[in-house]
PQR file with spaces between the fields and no chain letter, atoms N, CA, C, O and H, PARSE charges and radii, in Angstrom:
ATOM       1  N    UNK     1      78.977  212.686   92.692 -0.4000 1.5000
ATOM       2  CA   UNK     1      78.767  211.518   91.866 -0.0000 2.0000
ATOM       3  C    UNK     1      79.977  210.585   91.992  0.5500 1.7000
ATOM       4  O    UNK     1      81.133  210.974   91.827 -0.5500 1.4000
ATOM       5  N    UNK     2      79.636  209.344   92.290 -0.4000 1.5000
ATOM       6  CA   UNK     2      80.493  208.405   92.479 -0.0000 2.0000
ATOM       7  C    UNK     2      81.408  207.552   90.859  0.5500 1.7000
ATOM       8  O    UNK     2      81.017  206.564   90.237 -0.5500 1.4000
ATOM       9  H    UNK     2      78.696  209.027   92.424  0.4000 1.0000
ATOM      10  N    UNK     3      82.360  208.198   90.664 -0.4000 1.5000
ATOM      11  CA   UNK     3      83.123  207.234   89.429 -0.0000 2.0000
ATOM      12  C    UNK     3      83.748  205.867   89.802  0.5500 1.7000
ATOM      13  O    UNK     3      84.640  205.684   90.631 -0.5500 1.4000
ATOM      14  H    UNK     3      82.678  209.001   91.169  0.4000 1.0000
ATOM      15  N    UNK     4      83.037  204.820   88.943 -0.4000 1.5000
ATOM      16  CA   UNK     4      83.502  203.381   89.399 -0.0000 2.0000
ATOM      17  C    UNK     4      84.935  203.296   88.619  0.5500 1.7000
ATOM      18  O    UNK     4      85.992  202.950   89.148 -0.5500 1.4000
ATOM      19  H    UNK     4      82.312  204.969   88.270  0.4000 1.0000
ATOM      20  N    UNK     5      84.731  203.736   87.055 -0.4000 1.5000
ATOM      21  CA   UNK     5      85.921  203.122   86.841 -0.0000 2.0000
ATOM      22  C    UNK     5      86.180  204.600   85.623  0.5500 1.7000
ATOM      23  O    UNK     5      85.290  205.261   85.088 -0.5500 1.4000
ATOM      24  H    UNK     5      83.873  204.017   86.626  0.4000 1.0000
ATOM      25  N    UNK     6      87.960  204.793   85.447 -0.4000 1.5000
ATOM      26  CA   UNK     6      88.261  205.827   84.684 -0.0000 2.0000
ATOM      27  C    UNK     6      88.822  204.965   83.056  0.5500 1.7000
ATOM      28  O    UNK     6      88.829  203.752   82.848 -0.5500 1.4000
ATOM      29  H    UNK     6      88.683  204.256   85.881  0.4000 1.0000
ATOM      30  N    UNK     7      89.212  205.991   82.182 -0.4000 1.5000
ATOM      31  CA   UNK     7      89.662  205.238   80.829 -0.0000 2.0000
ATOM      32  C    UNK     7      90.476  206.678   80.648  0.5500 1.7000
ATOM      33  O    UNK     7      90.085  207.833   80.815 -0.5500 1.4000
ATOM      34  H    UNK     7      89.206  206.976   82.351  0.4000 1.0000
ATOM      35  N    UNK     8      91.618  206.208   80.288 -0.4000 1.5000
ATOM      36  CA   UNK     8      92.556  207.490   79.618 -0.0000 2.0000
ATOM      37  C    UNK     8      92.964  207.038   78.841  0.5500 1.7000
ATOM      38  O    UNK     8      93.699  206.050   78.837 -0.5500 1.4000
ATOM      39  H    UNK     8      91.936  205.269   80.153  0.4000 1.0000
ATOM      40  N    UNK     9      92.286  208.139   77.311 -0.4000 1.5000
ATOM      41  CA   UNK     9      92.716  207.618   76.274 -0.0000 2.0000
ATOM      42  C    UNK     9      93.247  208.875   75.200  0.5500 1.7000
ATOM      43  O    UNK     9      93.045  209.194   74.028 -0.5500 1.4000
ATOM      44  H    UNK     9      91.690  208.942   77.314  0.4000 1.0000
ATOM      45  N    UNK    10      94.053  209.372   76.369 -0.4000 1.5000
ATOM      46  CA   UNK    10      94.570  210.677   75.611 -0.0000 2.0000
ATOM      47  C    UNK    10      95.755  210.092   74.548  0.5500 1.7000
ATOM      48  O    UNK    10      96.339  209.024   74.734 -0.5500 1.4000
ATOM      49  H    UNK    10      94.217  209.113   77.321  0.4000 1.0000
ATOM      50  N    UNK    11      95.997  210.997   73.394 -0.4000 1.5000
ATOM      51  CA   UNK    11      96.921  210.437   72.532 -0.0000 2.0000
ATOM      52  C    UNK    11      96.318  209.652   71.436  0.5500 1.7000
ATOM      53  O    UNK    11      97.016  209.320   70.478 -0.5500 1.4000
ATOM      54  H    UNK    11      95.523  211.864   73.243  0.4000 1.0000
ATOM      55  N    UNK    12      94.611  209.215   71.537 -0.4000 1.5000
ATOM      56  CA   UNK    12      94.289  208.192   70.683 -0.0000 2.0000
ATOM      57  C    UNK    12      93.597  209.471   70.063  0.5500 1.7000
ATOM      58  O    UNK    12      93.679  210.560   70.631 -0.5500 1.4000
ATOM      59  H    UNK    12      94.044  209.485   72.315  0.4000 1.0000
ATOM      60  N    UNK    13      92.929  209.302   68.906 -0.4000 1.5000
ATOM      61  CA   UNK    13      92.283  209.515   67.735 -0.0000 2.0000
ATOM      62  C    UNK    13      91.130  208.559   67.482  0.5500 1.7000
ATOM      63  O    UNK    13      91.185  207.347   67.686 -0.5500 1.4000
ATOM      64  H    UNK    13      92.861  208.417   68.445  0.4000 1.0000
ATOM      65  N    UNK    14      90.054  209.242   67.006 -0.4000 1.5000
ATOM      66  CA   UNK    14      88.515  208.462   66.455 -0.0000 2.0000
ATOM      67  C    UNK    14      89.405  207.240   65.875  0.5500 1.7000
ATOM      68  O    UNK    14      90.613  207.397   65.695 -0.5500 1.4000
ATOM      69  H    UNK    14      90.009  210.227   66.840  0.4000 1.0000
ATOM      70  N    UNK    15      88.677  205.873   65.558 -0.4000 1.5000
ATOM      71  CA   UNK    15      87.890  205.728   66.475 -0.0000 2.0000
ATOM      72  C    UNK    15      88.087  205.206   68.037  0.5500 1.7000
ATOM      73  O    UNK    15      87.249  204.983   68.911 -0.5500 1.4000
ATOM      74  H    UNK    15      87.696  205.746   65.704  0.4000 1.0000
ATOM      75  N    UNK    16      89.653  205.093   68.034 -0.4000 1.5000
ATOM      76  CA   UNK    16      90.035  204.558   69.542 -0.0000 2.0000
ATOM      77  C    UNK    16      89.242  204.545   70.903  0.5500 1.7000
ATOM      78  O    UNK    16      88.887  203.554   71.542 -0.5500 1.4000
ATOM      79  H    UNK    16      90.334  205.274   67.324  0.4000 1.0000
ATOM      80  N    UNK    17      88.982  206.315   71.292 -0.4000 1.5000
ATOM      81  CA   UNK    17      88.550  206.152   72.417 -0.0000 2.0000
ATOM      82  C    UNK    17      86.910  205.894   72.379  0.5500 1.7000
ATOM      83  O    UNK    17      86.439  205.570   73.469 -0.5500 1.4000
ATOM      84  H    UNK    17      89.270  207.120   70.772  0.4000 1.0000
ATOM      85  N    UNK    18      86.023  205.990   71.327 -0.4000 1.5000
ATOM      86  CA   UNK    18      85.349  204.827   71.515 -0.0000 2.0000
ATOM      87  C    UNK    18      84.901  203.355   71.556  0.5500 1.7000
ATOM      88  O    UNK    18      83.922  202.757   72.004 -0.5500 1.4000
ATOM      89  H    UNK    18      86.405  206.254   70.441  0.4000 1.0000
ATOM      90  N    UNK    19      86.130  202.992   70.840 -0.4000 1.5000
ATOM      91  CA   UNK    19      86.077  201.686   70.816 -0.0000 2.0000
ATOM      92  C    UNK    19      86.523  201.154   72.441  0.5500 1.7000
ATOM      93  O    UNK    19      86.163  200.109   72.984 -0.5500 1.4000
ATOM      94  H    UNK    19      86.925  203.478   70.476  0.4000 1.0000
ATOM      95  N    UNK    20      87.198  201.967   72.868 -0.4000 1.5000
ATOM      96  CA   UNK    20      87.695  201.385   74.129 -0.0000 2.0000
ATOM      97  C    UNK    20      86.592  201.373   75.115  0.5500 1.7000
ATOM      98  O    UNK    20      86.480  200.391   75.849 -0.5500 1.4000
ATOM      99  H    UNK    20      87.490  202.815   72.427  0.4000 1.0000
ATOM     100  N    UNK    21      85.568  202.603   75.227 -0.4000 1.5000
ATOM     101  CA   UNK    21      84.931  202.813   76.369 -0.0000 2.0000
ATOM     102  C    UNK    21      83.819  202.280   76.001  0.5500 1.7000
ATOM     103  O    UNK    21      82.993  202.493   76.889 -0.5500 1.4000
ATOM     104  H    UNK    21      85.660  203.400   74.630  0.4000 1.0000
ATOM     105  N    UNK    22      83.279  201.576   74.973 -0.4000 1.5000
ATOM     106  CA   UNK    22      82.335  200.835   74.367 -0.0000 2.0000
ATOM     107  C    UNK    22      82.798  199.264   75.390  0.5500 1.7000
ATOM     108  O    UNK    22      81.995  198.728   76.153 -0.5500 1.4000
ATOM     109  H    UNK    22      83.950  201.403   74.252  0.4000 1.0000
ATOM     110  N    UNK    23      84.117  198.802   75.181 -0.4000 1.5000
ATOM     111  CA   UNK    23      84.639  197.965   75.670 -0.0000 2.0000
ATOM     112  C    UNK    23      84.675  197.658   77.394  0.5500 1.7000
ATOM     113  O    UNK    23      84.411  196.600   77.965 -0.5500 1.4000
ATOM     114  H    UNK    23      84.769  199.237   74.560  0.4000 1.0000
ATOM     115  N    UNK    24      84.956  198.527   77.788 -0.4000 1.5000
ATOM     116  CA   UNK    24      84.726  199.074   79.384 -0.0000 2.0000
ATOM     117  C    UNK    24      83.655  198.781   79.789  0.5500 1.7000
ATOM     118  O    UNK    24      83.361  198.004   80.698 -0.5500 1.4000
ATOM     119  H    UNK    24      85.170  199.387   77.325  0.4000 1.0000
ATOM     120  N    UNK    25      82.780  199.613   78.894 -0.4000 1.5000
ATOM     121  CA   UNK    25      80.866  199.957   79.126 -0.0000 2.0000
ATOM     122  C    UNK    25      80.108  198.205   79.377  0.5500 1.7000
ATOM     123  O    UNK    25      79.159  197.853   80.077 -0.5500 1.4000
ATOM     124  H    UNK    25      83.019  200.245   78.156  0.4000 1.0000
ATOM     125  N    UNK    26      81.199  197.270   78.291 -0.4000 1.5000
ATOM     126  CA   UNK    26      80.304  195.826   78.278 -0.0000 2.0000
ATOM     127  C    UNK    26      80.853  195.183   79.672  0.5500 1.7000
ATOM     128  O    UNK    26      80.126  194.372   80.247 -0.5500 1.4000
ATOM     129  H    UNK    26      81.969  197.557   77.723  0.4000 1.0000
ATOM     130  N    UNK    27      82.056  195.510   80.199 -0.4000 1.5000
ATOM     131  CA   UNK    27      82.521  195.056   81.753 -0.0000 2.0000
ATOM     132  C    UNK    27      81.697  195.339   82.835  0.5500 1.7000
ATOM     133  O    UNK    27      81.626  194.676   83.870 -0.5500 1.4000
ATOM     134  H    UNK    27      82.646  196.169   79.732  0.4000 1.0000
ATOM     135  N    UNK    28      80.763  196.858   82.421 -0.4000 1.5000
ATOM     136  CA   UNK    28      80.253  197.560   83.925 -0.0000 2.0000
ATOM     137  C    UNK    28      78.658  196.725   84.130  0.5500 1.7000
ATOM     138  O    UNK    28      77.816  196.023   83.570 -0.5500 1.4000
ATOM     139  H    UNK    28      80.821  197.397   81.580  0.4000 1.0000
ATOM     140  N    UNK    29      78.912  197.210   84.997 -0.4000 1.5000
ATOM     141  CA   UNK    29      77.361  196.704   85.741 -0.0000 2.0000
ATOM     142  C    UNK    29      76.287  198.240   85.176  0.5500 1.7000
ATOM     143  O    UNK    29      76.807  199.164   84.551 -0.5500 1.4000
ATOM     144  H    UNK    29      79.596  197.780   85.452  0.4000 1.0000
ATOM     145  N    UNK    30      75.113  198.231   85.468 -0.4000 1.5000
ATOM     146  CA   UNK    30      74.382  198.951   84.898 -0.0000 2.0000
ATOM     147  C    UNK    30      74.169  200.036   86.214  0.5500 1.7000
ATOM     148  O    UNK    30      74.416  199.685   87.368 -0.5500 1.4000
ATOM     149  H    UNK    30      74.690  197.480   85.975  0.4000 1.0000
ATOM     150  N    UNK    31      73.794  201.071   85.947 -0.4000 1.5000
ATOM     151  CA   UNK    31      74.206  202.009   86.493 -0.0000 2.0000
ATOM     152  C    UNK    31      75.410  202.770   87.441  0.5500 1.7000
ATOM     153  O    UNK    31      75.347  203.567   88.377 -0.5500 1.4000
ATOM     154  H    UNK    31      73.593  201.356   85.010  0.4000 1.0000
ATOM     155  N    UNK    32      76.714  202.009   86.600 -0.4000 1.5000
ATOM     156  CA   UNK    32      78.106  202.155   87.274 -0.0000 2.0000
ATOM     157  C    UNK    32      78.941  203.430   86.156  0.5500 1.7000
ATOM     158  O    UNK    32      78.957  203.497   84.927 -0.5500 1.4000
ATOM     159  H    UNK    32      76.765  201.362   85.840  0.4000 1.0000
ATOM     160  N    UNK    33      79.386  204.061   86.901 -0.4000 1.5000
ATOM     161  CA   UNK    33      79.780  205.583   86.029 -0.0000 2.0000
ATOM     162  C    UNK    33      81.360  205.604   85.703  0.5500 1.7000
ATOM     163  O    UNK    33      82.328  205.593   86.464 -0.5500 1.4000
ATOM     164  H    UNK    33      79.373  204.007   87.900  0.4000 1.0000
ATOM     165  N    UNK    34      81.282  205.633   84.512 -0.4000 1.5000
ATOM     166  CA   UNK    34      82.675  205.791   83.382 -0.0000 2.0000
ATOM     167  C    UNK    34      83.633  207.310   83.229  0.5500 1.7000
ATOM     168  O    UNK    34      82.784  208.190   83.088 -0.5500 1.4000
ATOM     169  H    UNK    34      80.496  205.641   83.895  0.4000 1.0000
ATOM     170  N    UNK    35      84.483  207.700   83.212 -0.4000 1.5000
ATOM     171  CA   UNK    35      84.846  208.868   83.619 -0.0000 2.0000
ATOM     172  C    UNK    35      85.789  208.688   82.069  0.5500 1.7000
ATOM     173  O    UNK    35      86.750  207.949   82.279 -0.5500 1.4000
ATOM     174  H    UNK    35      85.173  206.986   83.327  0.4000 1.0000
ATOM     175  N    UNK    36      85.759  208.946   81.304 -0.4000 1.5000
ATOM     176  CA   UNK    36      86.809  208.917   79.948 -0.0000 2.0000
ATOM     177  C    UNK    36      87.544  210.100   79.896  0.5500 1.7000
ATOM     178  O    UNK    36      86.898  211.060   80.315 -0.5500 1.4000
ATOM     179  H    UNK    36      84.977  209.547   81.134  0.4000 1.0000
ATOM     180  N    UNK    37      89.187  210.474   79.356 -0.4000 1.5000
ATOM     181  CA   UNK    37      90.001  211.604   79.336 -0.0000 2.0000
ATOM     182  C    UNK    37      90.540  211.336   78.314  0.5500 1.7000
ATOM     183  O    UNK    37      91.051  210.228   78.146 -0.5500 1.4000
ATOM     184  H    UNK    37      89.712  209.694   79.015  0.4000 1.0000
ATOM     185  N    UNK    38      90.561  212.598   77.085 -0.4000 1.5000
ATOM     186  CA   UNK    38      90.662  212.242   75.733 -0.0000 2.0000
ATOM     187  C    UNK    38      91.516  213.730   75.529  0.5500 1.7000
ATOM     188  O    UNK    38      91.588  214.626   76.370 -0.5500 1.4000
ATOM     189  H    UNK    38      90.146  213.498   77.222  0.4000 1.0000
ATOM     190  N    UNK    39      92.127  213.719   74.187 -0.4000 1.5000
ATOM     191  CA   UNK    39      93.283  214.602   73.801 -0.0000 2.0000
ATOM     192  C    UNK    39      92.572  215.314   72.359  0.5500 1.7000
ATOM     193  O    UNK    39      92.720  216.424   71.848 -0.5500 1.4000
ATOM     194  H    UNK    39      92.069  212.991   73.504  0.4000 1.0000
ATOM     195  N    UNK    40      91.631  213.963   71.932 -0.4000 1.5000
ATOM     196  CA   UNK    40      90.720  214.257   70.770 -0.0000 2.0000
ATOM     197  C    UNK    40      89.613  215.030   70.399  0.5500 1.7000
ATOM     198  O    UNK    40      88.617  214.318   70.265 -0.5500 1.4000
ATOM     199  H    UNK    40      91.510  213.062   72.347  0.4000 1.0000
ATOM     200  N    UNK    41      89.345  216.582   70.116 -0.4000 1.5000
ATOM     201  CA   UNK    41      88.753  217.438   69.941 -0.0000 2.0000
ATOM     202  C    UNK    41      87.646  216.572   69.073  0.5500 1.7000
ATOM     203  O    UNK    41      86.655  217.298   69.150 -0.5500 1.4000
ATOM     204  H    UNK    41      90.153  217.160   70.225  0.4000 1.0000
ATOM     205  N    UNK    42      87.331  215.609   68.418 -0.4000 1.5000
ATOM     206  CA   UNK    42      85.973  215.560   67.791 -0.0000 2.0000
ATOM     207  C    UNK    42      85.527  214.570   68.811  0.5500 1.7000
ATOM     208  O    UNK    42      84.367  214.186   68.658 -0.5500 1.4000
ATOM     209  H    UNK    42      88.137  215.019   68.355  0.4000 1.0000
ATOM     210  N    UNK    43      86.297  213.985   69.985 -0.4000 1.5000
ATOM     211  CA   UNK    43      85.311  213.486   70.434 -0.0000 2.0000
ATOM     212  C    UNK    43      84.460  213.925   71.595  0.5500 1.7000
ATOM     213  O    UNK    43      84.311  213.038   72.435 -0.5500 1.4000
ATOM     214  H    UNK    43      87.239  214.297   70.109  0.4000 1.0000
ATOM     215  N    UNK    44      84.018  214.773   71.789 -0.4000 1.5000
ATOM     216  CA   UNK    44      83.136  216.010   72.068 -0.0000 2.0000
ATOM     217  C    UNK    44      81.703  215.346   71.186  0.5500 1.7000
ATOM     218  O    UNK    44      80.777  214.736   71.721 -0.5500 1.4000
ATOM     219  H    UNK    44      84.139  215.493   71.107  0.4000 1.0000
ATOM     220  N    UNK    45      81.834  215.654   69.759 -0.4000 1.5000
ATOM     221  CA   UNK    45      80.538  214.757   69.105 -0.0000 2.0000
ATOM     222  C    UNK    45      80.674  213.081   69.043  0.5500 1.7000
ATOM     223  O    UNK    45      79.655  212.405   68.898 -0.5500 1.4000
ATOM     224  H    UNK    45      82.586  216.149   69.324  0.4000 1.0000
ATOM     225  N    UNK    46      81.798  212.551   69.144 -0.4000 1.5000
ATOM     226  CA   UNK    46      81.891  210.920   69.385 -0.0000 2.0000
ATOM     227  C    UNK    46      80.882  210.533   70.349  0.5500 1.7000
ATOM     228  O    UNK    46      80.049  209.653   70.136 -0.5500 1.4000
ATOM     229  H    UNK    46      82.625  213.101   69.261  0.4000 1.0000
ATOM     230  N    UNK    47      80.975  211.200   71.401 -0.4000 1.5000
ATOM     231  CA   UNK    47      80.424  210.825   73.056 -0.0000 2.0000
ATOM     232  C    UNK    47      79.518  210.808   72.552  0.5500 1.7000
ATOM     233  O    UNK    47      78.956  209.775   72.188 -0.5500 1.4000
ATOM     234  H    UNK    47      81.652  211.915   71.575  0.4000 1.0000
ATOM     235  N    UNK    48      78.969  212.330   72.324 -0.4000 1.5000
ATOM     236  CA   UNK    48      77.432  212.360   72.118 -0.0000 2.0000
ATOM     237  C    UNK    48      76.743  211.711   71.247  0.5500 1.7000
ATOM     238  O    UNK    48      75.572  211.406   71.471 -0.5500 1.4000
ATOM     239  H    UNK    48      79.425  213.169   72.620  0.4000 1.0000
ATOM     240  N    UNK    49      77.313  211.432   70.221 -0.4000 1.5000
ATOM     241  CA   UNK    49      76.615  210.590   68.916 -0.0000 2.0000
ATOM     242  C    UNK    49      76.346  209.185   70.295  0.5500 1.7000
ATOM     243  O    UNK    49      75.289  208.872   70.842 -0.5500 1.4000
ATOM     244  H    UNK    49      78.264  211.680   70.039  0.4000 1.0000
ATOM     245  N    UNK    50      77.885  208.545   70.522 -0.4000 1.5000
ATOM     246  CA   UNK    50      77.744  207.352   71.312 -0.0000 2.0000
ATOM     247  C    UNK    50      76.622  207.157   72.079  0.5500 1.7000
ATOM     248  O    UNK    50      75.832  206.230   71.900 -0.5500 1.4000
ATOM     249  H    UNK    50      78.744  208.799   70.078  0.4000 1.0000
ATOM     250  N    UNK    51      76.525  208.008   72.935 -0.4000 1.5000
ATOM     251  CA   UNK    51      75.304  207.764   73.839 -0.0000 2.0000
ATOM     252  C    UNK    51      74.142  207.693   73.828  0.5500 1.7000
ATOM     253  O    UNK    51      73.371  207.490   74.766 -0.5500 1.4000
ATOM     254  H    UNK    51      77.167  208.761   73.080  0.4000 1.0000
ATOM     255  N    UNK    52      73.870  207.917   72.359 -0.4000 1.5000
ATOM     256  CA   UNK    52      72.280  208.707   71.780 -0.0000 2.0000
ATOM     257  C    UNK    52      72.457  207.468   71.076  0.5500 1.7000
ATOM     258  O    UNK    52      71.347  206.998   70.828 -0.5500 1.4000
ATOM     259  H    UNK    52      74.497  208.082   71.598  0.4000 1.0000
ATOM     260  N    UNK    53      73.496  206.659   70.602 -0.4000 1.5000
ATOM     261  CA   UNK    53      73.270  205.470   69.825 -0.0000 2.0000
ATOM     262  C    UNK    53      73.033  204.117   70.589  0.5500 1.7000
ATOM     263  O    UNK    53      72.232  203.246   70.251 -0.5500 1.4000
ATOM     264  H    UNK    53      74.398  207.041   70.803  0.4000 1.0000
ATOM     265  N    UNK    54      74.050  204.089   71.913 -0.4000 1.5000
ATOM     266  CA   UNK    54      73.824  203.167   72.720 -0.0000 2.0000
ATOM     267  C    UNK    54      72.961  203.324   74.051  0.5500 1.7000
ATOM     268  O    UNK    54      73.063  202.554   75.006 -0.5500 1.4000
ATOM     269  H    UNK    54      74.701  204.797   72.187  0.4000 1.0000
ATOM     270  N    UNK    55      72.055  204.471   73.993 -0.4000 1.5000
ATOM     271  CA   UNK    55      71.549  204.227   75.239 -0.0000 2.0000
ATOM     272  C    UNK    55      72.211  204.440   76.428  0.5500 1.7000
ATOM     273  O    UNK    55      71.468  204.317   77.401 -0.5500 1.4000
ATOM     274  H    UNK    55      71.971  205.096   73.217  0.4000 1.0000
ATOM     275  N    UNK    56      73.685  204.796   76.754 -0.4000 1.5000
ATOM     276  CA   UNK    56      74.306  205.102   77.679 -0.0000 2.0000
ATOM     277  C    UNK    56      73.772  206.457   77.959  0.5500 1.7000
ATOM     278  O    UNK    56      73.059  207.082   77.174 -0.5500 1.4000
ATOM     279  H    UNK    56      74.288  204.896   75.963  0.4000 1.0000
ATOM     280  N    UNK    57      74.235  206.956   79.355 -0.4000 1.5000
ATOM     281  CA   UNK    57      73.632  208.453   79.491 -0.0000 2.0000
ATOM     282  C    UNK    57      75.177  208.967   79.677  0.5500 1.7000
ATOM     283  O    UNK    57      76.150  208.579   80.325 -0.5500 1.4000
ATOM     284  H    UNK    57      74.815  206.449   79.992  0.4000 1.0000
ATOM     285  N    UNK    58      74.892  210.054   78.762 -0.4000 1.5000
ATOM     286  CA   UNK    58      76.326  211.140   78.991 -0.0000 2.0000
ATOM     287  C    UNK    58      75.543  212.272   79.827  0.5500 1.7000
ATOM     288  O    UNK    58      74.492  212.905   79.731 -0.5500 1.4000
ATOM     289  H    UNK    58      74.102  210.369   78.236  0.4000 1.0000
ATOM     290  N    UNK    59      77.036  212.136   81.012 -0.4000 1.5000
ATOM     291  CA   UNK    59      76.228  212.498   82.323 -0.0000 2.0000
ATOM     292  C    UNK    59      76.680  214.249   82.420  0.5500 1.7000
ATOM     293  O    UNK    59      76.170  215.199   83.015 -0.5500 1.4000
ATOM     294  H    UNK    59      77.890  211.621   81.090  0.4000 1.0000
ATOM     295  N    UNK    60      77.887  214.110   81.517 -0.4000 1.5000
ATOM     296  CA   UNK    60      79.008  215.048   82.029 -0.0000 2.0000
ATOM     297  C    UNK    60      80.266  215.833   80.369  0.5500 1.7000
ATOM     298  O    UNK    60      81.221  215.073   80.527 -0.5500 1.4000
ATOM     299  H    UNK    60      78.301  213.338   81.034  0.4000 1.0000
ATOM     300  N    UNK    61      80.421  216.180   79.902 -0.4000 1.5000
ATOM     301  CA   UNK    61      81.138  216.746   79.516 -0.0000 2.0000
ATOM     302  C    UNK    61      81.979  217.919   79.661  0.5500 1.7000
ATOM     303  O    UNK    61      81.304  218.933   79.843 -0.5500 1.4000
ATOM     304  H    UNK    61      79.645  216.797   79.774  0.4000 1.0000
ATOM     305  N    UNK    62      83.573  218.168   79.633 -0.4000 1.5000
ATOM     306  CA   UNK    62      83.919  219.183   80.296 -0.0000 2.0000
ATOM     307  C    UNK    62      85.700  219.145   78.974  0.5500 1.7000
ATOM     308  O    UNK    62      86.392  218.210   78.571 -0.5500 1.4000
ATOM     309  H    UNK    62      84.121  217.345   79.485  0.4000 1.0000
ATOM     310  N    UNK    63      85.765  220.768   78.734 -0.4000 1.5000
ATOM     311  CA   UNK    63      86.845  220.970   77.747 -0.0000 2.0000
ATOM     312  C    UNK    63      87.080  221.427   78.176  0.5500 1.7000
ATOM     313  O    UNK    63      86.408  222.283   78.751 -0.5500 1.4000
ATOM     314  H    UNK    63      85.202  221.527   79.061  0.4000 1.0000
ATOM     315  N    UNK    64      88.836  221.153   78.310 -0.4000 1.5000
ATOM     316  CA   UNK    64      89.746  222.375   78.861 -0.0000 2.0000
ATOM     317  C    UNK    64      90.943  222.352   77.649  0.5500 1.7000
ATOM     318  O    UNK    64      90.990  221.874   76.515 -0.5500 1.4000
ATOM     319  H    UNK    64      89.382  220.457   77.843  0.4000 1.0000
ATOM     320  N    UNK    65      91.814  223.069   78.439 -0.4000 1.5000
ATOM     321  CA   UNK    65      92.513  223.589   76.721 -0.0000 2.0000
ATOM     322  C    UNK    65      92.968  222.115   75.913  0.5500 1.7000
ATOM     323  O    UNK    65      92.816  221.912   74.709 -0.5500 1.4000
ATOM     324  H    UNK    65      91.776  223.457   79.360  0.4000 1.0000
ATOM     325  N    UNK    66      93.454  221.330   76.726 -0.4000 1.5000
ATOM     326  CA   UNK    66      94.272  220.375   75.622 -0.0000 2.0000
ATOM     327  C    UNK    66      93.329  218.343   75.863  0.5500 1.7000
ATOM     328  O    UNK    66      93.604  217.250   75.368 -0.5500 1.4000
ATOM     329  H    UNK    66      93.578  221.495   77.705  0.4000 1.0000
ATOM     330  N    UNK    67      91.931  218.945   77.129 -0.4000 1.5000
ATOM     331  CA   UNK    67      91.818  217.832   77.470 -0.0000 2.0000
ATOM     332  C    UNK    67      90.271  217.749   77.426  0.5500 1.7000
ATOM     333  O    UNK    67      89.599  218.641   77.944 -0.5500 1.4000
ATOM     334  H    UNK    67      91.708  219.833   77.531  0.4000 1.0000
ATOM     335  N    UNK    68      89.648  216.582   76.751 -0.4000 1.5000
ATOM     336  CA   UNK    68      88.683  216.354   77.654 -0.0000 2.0000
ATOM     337  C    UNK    68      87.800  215.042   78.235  0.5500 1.7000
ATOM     338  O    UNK    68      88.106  213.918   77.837 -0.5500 1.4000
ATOM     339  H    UNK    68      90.194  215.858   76.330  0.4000 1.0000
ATOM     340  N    UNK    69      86.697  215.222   79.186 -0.4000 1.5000
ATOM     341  CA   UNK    69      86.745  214.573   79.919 -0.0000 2.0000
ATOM     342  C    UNK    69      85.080  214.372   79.902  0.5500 1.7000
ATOM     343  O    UNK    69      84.298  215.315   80.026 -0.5500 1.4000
ATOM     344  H    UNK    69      86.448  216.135   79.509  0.4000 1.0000
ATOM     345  N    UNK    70      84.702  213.051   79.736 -0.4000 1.5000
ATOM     346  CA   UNK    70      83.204  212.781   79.307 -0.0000 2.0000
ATOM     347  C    UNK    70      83.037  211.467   80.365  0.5500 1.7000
ATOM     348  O    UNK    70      83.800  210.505   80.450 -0.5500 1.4000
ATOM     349  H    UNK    70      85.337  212.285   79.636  0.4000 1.0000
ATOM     350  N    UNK    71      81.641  211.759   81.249 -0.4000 1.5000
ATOM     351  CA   UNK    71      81.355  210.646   82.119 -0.0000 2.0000
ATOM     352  C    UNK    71      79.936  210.402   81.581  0.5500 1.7000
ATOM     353  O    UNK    71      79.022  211.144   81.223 -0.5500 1.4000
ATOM     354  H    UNK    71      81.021  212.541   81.180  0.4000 1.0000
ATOM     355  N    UNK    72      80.165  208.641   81.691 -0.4000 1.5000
ATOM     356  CA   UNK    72      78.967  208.465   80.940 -0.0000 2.0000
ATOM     357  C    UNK    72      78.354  207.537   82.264  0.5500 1.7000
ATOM     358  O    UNK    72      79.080  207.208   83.202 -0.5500 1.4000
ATOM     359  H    UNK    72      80.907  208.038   81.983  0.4000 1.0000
ATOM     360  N    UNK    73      77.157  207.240   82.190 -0.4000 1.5000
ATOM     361  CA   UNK    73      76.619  206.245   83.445 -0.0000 2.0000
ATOM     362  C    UNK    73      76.045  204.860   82.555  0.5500 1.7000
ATOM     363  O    UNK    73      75.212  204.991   81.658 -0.5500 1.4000
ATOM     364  H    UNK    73      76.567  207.507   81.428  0.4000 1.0000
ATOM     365  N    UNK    74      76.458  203.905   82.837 -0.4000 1.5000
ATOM     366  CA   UNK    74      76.164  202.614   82.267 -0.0000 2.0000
ATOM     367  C    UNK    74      75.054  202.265   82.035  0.5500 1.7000
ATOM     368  O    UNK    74      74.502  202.247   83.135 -0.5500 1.4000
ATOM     369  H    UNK    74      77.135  203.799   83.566  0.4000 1.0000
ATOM     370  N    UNK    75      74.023  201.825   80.929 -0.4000 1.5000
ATOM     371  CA   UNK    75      72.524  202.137   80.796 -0.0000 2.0000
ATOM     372  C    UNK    75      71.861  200.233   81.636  0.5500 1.7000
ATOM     373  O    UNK    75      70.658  199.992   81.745 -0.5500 1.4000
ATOM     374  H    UNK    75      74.472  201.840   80.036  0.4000 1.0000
């Protein structure tokens, strides 16, 4: 899978890294894939709420100990 563009928004806290990749998401072209890297353990349900609210597709989720990492594809 091809990632157009990344967002690292480790260090931020709700609601930061969605506000940012909400922000990103209105730059991309539609079916162009978002790769987000977060430090924030609830946003695990952020993404998912996000995507189920905006119609984006969460393509990808992945936790590792201190990181994680959610690709969404632009709707």
């Amino acid at each position: 899978m091809d990632i157009h563009r990344e967002l690292d928004t480790r260090g931020l806290n709700c609601p930061l890294p969605i506000l940012k990749t909400k922000k990103m998401l209105a730059e991309m072209q539609s079916g162009e894939v978002l790769r987000v890297v977060s430090t924030d353990p609830g946003s695990i349900r952020d993404f998912q709420a996000f995507a189920r609210q905006t119609g984006n597709e969460l393509v990808e989720q992945v936790s590792g100990s201190a990181e994680f990492v959610h690709v969404l594809k632009r709707r």
